[in-house]
C-alpha positions in Angstrom: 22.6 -9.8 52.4 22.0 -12.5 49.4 18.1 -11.4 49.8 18.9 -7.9 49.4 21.0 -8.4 46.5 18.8 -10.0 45.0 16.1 -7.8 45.7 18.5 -5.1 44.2 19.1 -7.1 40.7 15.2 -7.3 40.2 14.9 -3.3 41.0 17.6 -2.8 38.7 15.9 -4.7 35.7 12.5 -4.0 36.1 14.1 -0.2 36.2 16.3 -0.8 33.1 13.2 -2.6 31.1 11.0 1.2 32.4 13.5 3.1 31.1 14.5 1.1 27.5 10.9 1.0 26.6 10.0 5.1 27.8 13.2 5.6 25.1 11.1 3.5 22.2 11.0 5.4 18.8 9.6 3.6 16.1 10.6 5.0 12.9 7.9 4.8 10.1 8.4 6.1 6.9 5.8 6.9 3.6 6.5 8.0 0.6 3.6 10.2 0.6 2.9 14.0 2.2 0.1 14.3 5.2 -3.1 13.9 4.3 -2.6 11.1 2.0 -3.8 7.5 2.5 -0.6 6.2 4.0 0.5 9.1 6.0 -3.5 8.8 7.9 -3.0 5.1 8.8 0.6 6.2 9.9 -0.8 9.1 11.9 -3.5 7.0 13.6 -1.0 4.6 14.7 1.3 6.6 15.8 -1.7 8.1 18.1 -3.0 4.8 19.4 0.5 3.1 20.1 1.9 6.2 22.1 -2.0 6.4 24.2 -1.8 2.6 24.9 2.0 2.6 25.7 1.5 5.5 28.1 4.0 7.4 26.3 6.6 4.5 26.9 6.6 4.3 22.9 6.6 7.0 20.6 6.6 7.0 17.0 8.4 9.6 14.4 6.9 9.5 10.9 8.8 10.6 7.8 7.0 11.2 5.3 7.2 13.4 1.7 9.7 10.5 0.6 12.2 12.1 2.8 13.8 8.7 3.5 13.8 7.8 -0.5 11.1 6.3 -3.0 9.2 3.5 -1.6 11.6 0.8 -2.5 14.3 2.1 -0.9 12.1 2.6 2.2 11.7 -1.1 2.4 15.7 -1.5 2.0 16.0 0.6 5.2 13.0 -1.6 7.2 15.0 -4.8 6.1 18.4 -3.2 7.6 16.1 -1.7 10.5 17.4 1.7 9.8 14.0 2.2 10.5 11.1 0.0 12.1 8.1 0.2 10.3 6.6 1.4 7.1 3.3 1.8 5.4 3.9 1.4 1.5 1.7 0.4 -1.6 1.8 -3.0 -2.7 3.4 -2.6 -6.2 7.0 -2.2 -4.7 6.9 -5.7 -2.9 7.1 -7.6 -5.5 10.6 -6.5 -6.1 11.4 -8.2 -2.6 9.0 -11.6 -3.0 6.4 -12.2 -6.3 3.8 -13.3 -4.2 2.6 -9.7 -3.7 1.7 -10.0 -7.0 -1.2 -12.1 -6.7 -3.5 -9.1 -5.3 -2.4 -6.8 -8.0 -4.0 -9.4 -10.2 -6.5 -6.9 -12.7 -10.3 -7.2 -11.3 -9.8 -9.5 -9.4 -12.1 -8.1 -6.2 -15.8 -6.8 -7.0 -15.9 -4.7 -3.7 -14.4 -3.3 -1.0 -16.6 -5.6 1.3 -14.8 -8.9 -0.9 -10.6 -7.2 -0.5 -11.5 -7.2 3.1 -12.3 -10.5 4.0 -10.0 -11.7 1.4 -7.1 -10.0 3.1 -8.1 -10.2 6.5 -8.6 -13.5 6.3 -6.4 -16.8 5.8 -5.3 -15.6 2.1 -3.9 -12.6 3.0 -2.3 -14.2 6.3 -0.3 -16.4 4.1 0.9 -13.4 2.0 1.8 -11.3 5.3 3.9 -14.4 6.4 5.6 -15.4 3.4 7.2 -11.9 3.3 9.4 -13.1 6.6 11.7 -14.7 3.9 12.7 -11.1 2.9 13.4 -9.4 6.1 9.9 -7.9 6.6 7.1 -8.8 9.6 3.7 -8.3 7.3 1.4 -6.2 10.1 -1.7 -6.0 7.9 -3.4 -4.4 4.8 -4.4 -0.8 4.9 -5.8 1.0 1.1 -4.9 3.2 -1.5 -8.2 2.1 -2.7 -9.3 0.8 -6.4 -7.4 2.3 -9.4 -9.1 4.7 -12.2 -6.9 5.8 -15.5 -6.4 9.8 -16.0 -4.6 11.5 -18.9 -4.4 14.3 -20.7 -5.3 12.9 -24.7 -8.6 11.5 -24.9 -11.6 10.2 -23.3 -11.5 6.4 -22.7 -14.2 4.3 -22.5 -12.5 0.6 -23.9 -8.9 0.0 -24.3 -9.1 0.9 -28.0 -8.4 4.7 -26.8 -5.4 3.0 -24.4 -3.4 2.3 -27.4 0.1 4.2 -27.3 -0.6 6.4 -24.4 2.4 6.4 -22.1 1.3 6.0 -18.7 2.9 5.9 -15.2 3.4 2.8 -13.2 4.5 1.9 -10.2 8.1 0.2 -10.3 6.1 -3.1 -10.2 6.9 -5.8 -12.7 2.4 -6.5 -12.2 1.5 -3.4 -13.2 3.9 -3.0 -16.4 2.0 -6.1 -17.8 -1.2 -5.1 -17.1 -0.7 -1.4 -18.9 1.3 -3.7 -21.4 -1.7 -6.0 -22.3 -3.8 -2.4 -22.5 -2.2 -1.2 -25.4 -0.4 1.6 -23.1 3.1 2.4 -23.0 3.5 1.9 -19.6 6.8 4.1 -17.9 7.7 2.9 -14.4 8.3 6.4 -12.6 9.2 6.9 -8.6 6.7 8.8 -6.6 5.7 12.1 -7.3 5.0 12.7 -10.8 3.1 15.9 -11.1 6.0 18.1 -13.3 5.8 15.0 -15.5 2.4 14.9 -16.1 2.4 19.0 -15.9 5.6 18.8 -18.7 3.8 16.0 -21.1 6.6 13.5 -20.0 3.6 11.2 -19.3 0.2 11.2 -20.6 -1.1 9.6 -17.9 -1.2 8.0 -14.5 -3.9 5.5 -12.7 -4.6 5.5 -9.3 -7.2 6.0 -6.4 -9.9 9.0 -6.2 -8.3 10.8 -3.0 -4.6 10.8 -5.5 -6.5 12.7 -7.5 -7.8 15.6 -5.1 -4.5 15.4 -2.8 -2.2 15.6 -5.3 -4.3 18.0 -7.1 -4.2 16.1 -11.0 -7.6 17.9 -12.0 -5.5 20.7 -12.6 -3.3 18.9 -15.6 -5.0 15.6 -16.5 -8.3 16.5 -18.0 -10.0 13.0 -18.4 -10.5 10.0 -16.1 -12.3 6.4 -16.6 -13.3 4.6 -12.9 -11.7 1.5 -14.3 -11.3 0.1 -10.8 -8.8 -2.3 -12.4 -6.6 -3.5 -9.4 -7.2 -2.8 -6.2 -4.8 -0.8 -4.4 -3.5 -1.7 -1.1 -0.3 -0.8 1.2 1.0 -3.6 3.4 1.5 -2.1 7.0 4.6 -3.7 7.7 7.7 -4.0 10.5 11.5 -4.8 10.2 11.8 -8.7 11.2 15.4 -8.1 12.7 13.8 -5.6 15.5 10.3 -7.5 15.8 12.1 -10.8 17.0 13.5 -8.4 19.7 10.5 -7.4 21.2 8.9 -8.8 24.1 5.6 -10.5 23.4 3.4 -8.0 24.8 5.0 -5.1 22.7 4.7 -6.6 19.7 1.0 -7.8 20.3 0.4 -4.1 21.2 1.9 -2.7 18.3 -0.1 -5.5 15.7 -3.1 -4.2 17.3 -2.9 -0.9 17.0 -1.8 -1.1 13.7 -4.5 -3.0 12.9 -6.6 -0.6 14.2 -5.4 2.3 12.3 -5.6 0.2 9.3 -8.9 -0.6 9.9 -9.8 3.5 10.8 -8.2 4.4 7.4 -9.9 2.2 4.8 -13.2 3.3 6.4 -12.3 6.9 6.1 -10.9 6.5 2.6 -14.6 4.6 1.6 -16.5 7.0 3.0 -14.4 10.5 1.0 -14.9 8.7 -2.4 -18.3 10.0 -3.4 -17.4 13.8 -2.5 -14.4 13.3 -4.4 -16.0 12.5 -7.3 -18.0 15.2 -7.2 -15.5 17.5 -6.3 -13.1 16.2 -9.4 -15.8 17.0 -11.9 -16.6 20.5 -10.7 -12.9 21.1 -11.1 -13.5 20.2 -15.1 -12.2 16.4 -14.9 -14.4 14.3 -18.0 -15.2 11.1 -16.0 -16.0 7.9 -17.7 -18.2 6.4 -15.3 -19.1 3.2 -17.2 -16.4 1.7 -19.1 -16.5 -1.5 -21.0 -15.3 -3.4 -18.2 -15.5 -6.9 -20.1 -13.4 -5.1 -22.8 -10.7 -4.5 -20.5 -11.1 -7.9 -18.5 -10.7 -9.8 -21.8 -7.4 -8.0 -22.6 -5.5 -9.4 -19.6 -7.3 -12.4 -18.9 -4.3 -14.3 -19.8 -1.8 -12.5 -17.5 -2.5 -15.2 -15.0 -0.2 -17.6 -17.3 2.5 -15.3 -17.7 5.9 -15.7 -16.0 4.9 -13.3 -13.3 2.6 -16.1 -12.0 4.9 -19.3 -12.4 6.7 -19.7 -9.2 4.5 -22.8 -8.0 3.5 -21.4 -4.8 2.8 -18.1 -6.1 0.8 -19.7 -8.8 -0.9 -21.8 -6.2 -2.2 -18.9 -4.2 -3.7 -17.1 -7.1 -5.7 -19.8 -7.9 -6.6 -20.0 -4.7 -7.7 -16.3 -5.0 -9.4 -16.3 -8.2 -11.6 -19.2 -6.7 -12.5 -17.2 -3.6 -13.5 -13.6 -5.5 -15.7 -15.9 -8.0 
């Protein structure tokens, strides 16, 4: 009788543990509509976790900023209102400054370098130091590098920045950067076409594919491939529910997100030159050689400002700079 009881108890959990996980929804929220950088590393996921899970997990993706701007995302991922989240790096630094150190200006020369910066033991000390604020840091998907667009002039040094007012993320980074510039830089939540379309903003810098998704050719007339920060999302997952997840769930899920990280930059990469192309038949004036050195010389000191001060913070970009030498 005590055997069969037994017998019964381990039924009953193995049972209980088949059914919890087939129930599994992760909710992942972006900011951004389908076919944009972070709803594609979002999508893959979602495909490989639910394939390698058998089902047992599904993922639900809400995306178009349905769940708020992309700070208010990452309140909802600390709470775990939702699970996980794919969101561009600027907004971290509200939550812990060390995010900061890769929005430093130029400070990768390729794609090749922010990848084995980031996959490597640098950017595992920035994914681990965001624990402190509620958030498991996955990995590092791309927006990709950032070029300037707006609707005044053709800019080819920062001596055509002066007094344009341009969009930024709300990232304390990126204000100094447009700051140093000359620009008048206007934090502004996510999307901004009827601003740019109403001459709220002059302008607005980000990656190629923001361009073509987004469809900008159609009211910013000139762009400069300033590649001045490189722009990447941090994949990341509520601490509260990752500490209640058995270890092979939680490996499975850093894989695959890894994965879809890993799928996405590639794709990204690989668009760029057709975009290009495509943004100049549709009348965009590109500046393909700016005076880079002009630019670099403008912010060289934002590595002393108060943004960088926090010792370990500090520590770490140094420790950057050194490495993308």
């Amino acid at each position: 009788m005590k055997k069969f009881l037994v017998l019964m108890v381990v039924v009953s959990l193995i049972c209980f543990s088949t059914t919890a996980m087939a129930e599994m929804e992760i909710k992942l929220g972006v900011v951004t509509k389908p076919g944009s950088a972070q709803n594609i590393a979002a999508e893959k996921f979602k495909e490989l976790i639910e394939q390698r899970s058998k089902g047992k997990i599904t993922v639900k993706i809400f995306h178009s900023a349905s769940l708020g701007n992309e700070t208010e995302i990452l309140q909802q991922v600390q709470m775990n209102t939702i699970q996980m989240a794919v969101i561009t790096g600027g907004p971290f630094d509200t939550f812990d400054p060390i995010a900061r150190v890769i929005n430093y200006p130029f400070l990768f020369k390729d794609n090749a370098q922010a990848d084995e910066i980031l996959d490597g033991p640098l950017g595992t000390k920035i994914l681990k130091s965001l624990e402190s604020s509620g958030f498991k840091g996955l990995c590092f998907s791309e927006n990709g590098f950032r070029n300037l667009t707006n609707n005044k002039r053709a800019v080819k040094s920062p001596d055509e920045i002066k007094g344009l007012k341009i969009r930024v993320m709300a990232s304390a980074i990126h204000k100094a950067i447009w700051q140093a510039l000359g620009a008048n830089p206007t934090p502004m939540p996510w999307p901004i076409y009827t601003e740019l379309e109403q001459g709220v903003i002059d302008g607005q810098e980000n990656p190629l594919w923001v361009m073509e998704v987004y469809k900008f050719y159609e009211i910013q007339k000139y762009m400069t491939l300033s590649r001045h920060v490189y722009s990447y999302h941090i994949d990341v997952a509520s601490l509260k529910w990752w500490k209640i997840l058995d270890s092979k769930t939680q490996d499975m899920i850093q894989k695959a997100m890894y994965e879809a990280a890993v799928f996405q930059r590639k794709q990204n990469r690989d668009k760029n030159a057709a975009r290009l192309k495509f943004l100049k038949e549709k009348g965009m004036q590109v500046e393909e050689n700016p005076n880079i050195g002009a630019f670099r010389a403008k912010v060289a000191k934002l590595k002393d400002m108060d943004l960088y001060s926090e010792p370990r913070v500090q520590a770490l970009l140094i420790e950057m700079l050194n490495a993308t030498q």
